[in-house]
Steps between C-alpha positions, in 0.01 A plus 500: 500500500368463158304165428601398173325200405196265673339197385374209676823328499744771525564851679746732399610808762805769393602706772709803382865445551508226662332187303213290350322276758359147304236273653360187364157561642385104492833377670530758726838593417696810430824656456658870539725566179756799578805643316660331201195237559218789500682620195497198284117437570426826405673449169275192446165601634535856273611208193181351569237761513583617223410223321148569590481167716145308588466392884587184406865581353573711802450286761710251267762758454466551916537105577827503373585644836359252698839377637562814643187521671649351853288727710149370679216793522390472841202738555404623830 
């Protein structure tokens, strides 16, 4: 488990081999991305960083996602 990216908004977790897990911290949402799906993100996140991005364009970049984020965080 590798924790690739946290903001106040946003939390990004890749586990190796299998996928990236995606909250949206304020809705309490999230989503497991796997396979073809897992790859694709990858693509884009790696497109992203290296464009240096602020906070700000991140957690834009990461709302894009939003749809996808069908899960709610239930803590115990």
């Amino acid at each position: 488990m590798n924790l690739v990216y946290n903001s106040d908004h946003f939390y990004v977790v890749e586990f190796a081999g299998d996928g990236y897990e995606l909250v949206d911290k304020e809705r309490g949402r999230g989503t497991f991305l796997q396979g073809p799906s897992a790859a694709r993100f990858r693509e884009s996140m790696q497109s992203v960083i290296a464009a240096s991005p602020t906070i700000a364009s991140m957690d834009e970049f990461l709302s894009g996602f939003e749809e996808l984020l069908t899960q709610a965080i239930v803590l115990h």
